[in-house]
C-alpha positions, 0 to 999 in steps of 0.5 A: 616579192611573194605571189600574195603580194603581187596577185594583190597589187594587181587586184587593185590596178584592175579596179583601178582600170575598170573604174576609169573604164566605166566611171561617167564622170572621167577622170577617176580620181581618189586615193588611188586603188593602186597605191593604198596599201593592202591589209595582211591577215593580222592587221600587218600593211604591205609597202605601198605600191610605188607611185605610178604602178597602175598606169605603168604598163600604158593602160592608163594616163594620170595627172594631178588636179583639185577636185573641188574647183578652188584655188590657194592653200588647201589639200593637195591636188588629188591624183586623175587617171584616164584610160590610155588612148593607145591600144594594147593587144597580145596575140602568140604567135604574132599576126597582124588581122589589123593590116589585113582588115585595113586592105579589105576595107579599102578595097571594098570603099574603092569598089563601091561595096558599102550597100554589100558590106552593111547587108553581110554585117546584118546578116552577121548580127543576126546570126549573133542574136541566134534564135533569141528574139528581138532585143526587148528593151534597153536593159537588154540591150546593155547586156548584149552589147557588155557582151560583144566589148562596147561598153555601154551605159545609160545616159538621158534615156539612151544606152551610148558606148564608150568603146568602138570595137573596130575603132582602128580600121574606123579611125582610116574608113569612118563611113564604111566601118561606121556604116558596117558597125550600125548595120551589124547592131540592127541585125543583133537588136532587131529593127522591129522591137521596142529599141533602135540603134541609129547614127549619132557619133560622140569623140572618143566613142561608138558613133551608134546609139541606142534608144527606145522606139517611139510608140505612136498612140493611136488616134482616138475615134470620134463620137460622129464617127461610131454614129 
């Protein structure tokens, strides 16, 4: 297989897999990226890429299922994918940061360290923001949180995200990791400024949520008052 074939196959698994990433609506279905043939200058088709490529290497998870809800003789069911639930990482030469953070936050829960631990990650998360000012809205917010892997999207006025960056050592100390998470994202967004992150855990995502600050109208003076 020459390399304009390859870097084409593996063109098409990556918009494969950010579509399932970013997709509001998972499952991704369709003709998959992953296996309609890539056109050659000239009109020539490559071979179609061999059923399963794109979720080979374990980053995605596919099935079949009928779109349209119904059910006896019609199209064939279309094939689904979802993002893998496992995680994949590379590091060379090998480490294992995964143990260690494991050790740490289990001795700081021992000790009763969460108060500390959330004033060092609000500490941290303003040191991310840096000499930018406070987050100004949630459009900004998007970018920054994009920025630091979070994944979030708009949903009913809010910005949710659909990947926890420290979801490993969360899934085995939820309320120390959750606590440092949420206090890590009031340094980076502010607390003072038109957004404010607070608590709101979803399956299968971030337990933080971003929302605009309500703005409380001031209370009209009354005509007896100005006399």
């Amino acid at each position: 297989m020459g390399p304009w074939r390859t870097s084409k196959r593996s063109r098409c698994c990556r918009t494969l897999y950010d579509a399932a990433c970013t997709s509001t609506s998972w499952p991704r279905a369709g003709r998959s990226a992953a296996t309609r043939p890539p056109r050659r200058p000239g009109g020539a088709h490559a071979r179609r890429a061999p059923p399963g490529q794109a979720d080979r290497g374990g980053l995605l998870e596919s099935g079949s299922r009928r779109l349209s809800g119904r059910s006896g003789p019609g199209p064939p069911p279309a094939k689904v994918y979802t993002r893998a639930r496992g995680e994949r990482s590379v590091s060379l030469p090998a480490r294992d940061y995964r143990t260690a953070a494991e050790l740490l936050a289990e001795a700081a829960e021992h000790a009763g360290l969460d108060a500390g631990l959330c004033a060092a990650a609000r500490r941290r998360g303003e040191a991310l923001r840096g000499p930018a000012g406070l987050c100004g809205g949630l459009d900004e917010a998007v970018e920054t949180l994009a920025a630091r892997g979070y994944e979030p999207y708009r949903e009913d006025g809010a910005v949710r995200m659909r990947n926890c960056p420290f979801h490993a050592v969360a899934e085995s100390f939820p309320p120390l990791v959750c606590g440092m998470n949420l206090a890590l994202l009031e340094g980076l967004l502010g607390t003072e400024g038109p957004v404010r992150a607070r608590m709101d855990a979803r399956p299968g995502e971030c337990c933080v949520v971003v929302e605009e600050e309500a703005v409380e109208a001031a209370p009209r003076a009354s005509k007896n008052n100005d006399d």
